[in-house]
NUDREN-499108 format. One record per residue (C-alpha): residue in one letter; x, y, z. Coordinates in steps of 0.2 Angstrom, whole numbers, plus 5000, padded with zeros to 4 digits. Last residue first. Example, Ala and Ser with C-alpha at 12.3 -4.5 7.8 and 13.67 -1.06 7.14 Angstrom:
<recs>
S506849955036 A506249785039 
</recs>
This chain:
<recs>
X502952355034 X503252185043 X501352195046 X500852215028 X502152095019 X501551935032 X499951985030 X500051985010 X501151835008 X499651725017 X498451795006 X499551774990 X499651564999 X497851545000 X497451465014 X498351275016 X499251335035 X501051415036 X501651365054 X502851515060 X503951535072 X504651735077 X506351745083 X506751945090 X506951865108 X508251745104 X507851555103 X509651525092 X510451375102 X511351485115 X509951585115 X508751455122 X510251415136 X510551595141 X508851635142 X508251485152 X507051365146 X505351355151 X504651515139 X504951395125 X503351395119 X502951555123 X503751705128 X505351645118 X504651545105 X503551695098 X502051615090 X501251625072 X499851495068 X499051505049 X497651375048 X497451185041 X498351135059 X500151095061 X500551225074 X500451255096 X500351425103 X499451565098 X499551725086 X498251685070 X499051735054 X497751825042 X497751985053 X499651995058 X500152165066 X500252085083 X501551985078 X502552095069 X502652215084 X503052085097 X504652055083 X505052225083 X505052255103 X505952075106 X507452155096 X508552095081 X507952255073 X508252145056 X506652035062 X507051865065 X506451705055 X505651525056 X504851425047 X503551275048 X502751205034 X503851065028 X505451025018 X504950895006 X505350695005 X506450705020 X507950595023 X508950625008 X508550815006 X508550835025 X510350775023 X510950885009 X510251025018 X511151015034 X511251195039 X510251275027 X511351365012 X510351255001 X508451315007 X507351175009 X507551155028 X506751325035 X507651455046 X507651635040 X508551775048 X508951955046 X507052005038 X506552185036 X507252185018 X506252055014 X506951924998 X507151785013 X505351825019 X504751785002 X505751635001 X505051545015 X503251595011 X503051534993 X504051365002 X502851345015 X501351365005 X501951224994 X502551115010 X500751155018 X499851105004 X500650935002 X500550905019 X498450925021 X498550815005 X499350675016 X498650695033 X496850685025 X496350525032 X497650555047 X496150705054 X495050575056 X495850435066 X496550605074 X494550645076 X494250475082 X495350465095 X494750625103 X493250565105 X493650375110 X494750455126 X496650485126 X497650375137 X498650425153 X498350285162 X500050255172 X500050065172 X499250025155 X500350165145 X501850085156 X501449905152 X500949955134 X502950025132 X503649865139 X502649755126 X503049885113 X504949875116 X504749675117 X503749665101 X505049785092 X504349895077 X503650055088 X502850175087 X502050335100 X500650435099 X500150595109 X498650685109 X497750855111 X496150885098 X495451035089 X496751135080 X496151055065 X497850945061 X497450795070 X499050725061 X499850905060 X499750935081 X498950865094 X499550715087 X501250765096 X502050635089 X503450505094 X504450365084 X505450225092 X506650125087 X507550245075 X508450155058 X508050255045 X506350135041 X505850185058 X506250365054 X504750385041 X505050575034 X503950675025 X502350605025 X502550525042 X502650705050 X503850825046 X503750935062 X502850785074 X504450665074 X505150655088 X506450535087 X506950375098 X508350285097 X508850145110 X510650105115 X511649965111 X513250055108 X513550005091 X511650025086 X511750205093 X512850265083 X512150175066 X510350245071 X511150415075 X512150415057 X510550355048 X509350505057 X510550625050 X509850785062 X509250935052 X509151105063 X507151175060 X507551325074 X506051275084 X505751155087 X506951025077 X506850945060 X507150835065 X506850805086 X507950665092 X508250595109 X509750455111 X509350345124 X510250215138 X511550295143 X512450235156 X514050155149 X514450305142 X514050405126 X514450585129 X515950565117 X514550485104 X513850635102 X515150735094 X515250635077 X513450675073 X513650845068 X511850925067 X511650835086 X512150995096 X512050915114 X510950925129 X511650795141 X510150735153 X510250595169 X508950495176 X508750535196 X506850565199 X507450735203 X508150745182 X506450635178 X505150775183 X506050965181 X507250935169 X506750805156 X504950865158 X505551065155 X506551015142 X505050905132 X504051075136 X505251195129 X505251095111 X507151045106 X508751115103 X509851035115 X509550885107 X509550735119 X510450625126 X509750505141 X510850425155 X510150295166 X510550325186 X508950305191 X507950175180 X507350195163 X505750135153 X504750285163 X505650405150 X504750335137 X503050335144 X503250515151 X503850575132 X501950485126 X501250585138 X501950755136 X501350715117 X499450725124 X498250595131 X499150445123 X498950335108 X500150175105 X500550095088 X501349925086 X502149865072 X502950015062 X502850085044 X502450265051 X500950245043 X500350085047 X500850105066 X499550255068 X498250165057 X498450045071 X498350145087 X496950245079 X495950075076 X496450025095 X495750195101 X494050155093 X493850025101 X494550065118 X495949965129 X496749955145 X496150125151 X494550075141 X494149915152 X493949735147 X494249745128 X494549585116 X493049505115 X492549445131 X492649285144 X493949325159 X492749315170 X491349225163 X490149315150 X490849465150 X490249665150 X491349795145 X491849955154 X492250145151 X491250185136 X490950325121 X491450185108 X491550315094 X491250205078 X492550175067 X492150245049 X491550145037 X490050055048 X489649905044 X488149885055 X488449745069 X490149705061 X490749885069 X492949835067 X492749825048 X494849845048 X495949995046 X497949975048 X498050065032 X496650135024 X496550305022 X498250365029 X498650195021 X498150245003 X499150385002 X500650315011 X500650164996 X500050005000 
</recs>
């Protein structure tokens, strides 16, 4: 099956023989009733396991070319059930580039529950490995990352990591499975923010996580069993909804994105542009092998180079819709410094670009004249 088939089909089975439903049904339910202890059809209770949660699950896995799909209540969640596969003393690196909330979890929760971060520059793979020790136990990836869009060679960390016997995981919410599919790359876990461009209406908070290894997925449906933090059948059915259009949803944000990216690059009132397709992009050449398009989300910094211009742009936008979050069919624009990455300290955000004048952007599927327009009348 090609990926635009399985968004629509993949993983899916008749799963209502009652009434043939095309869609999975919402199974708005906490319990199920057996005939004998022990005797049912599959689903006991829905922390454990839901209908329409299991069909998510599986188209989940089908498109990111894994085995075993697991849903969570948010992306926070599905990062809580990997972290719980370690033990004190574990070490974990990770990009030191990555979303403000995935910091502040590593940081604030597991760092006092005794696992221990390094937050490295992954573009250049060869400086990981001298924080390797026989401790770690996980590389964290984020490629393209949040929100400075830095490319990280997915192959090069799976060979690293093989030869040390650790575990890969990659977050891989920015390009989606349409873009890039780091199972096949050699990851061993892949994570999304569903919340994000696979619900992609702006409309649902979820976490996924897949996997290819039994054993890893066995250990992984322990912890999402265990600690409960599942999405409900509602909010499962609208990312099972939201995947079916997953892939001409990407298609027209990588366009817009493109028209968008380049306009602010030819703007005289633009220092800054981050986005993956352009050559002089910091590892270009590897987006280009690992991706199969460069995505929606840009960023940029405002020729002031101060937090006073860049508040100003913001609120000038009319078309773009200033909040947090991104990846849904409308224009978001947020300021990574007072928002999603508010959590990290200055001197360590700046250290990795986050400086106050950065503006992010996730270019929707409107019209992109429209979007070019907004952006041109509120930089002035």
């Amino acid at each position: 099956m090609k990926f635009n088939t399985k968004t629509i089909h993949g993983g899916q089975h008749n799963i209502d023989p009652a009434y043939g439903s095309v869609m999975p049904p919402i199974y708005q339910t906490s319990t199920y009733s057996q005939t004998t202890p022990g005797g049912h059809k599959g689903f006991e209770y829905s922390r454990s396991g839901n209908p329409t949660r299991s069909a998510l699950e599986n188209a989940l896995a089908s498109i990111e070319n894994g085995e075993f799909g697991l849903a969570f209540g948010s992306g926070l969640a599905a990062i809580d059930a990997v972290m719980k596969l370690f033990k004190p003393g574990d070490g974990i690196i990770s990009t030191n580039d990555l979303y403000g909330g995935s910091y502040r979890l590593f940081t604030k929760i597991f760092e006092g529950l005794g696992l221990k971060f390094h937050f490295v520059g992954m573009q250049d793979v060869s400086k990981i490995e001298e924080h390797i020790n026989e401790n770690t136990k996980l590389l964290w990836v984020e490629t393209p990352t949040n929100p400075m869009m830095n490319i990280i060679d997915i192959v090069a960390c799976s060979k690293l990591a093989k030869k040390h016997h650790i575990l890969l995981a990659v977050d891989n919410t920015f390009a989606t499975p349409y873009l890039q599919l780091p199972l096949d790359l050699g990851a061993d876990i892949v994570m999304h923010s569903a919340t994000k461009y696979l619900g992609g209406h702006s409309d649902v908070v979820m976490g996924s996580l897949v996997v290819k290894d039994k054993e890893l997925a066995d250990r992984l449906y322990f912890v999402q069993n265990a600690s409960g933090a599942v999405c409900g059948p509602q909010d499962s059915f609208l990312v099972l909804r939201g995947i079916k259009t997953l892939h001409i949803r990407m298609q027209r944000h990588c366009e817009n994105g493109e028209k968008v990216a380049k306009f602010l690059k030819s703007h005289p009132k633009v220092d800054k542009v981050y986005w993956p397709g352009f050559e002089d992009h910091p590892n270009h050449d590897i987006a280009k092998a690992q991706m199969n398009g460069f995505g929606g989300m840009i960023s940029f910094t405002t020729s002031e180079k101060t937090l006073e211009s860049a508040i100003k742009v913001i609120e000038n936008l009319k078309v773009f819709t200033l909040a947090e979050s991104l990846g849904g069919v409308e224009s978001l624009a947020g300021h990574p410094a007072s928002m999603t990455h508010a959590s990290i300290p200055k001197e360590e955000r700046e250290k990795t670009g986050v400086v106050d004048s950065l503006i992010r952007l996730s270019v929707g599927i409107e019209d992109d004249e429209d979007l070019i327009e907004d952006l041109k009348q509120a930089l002035g």
